[in-house]
N, C-alpha and C positions, 0 to 999 in steps of 0.2 A: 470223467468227473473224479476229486480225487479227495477220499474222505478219508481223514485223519483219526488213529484208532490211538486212544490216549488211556493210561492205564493209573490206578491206586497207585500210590506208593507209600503213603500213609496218611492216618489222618487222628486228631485230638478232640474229644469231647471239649470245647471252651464255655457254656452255657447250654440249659435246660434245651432240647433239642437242636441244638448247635453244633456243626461242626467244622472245621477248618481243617482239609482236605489238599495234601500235596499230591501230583503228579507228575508221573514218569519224566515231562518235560520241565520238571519248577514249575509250573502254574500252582497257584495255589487260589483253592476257593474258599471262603467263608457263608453256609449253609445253615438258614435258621430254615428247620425242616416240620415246624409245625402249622403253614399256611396247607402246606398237603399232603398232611397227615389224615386223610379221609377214605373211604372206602373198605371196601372189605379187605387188601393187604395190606394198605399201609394206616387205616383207621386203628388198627390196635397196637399201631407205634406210638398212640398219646398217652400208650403206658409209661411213666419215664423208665422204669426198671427195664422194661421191655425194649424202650429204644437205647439205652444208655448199655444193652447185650449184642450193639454193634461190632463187627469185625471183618476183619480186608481177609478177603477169600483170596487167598493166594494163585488158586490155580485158575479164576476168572479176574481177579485184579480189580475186585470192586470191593464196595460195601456191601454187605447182607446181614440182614437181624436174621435173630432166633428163629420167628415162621416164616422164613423163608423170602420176606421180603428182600427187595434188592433193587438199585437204578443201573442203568445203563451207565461204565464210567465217562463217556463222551457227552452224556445227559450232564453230568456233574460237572464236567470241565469247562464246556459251555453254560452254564449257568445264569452266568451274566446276560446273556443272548437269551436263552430258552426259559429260563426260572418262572415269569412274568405269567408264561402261555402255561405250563406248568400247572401255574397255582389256577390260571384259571380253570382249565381244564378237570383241576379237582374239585374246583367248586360245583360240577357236575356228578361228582361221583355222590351214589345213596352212602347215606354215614349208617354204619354197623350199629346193632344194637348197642347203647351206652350201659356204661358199667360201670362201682365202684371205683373202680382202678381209673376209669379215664374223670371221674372227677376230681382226683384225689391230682390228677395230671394236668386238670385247668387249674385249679387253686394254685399251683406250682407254680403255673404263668404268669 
């Protein structure tokens, strides 16, 4: 079987949880990443400050926020494919205690 390992090579905040993500091979994906933004790693991404503290980890060739959060870059690349199952999937995850900050981060919406 023969699985294709696809890497960061950069990517641009374009709107409120948004990003538009090149890779190694030109694909480029367009990511609005607040359908699953839930849970306990990535529920405190509805912070926009917190998410907009995005940055390409060089030595893993992804994306990773400030706590640590981070996807898989083959999650990203395929998107288009996997995105749908994705969001569903988070729609199972328990949402974190709400905060300040995350309503301050739907009104944004």
């Amino acid at each position: 079987m023969h699985h294709e390992i696809h890497t960061v090579s950069e990517f641009k905040i374009i709107a409120p949880f948004t990003l538009r993500i090149r890779f190694d091979d030109g694909h480029v994906q367009v990511i609005d990443f607040w359908p699953i933004l839930r849970g306990e790693m990535f529920g405190p991404l509805r912070d926009l400050d917190l998410f907009n503290g995005v940055t390409l980890d060089e030595e893993a060739s992804t994306l990773v926020w400030p706590n640590g959060a981070d996807f898989d870059p083959a999650t990203l690349h395929d998107w288009d494919r996997v995105g749908a199952a994705m969001i569903r999937m988070a729609q199972t995850w328990q949402e974190s205690p709400a905060s300040d900050r995350w309503v301050e981060a739907v009104a944004v919406r």
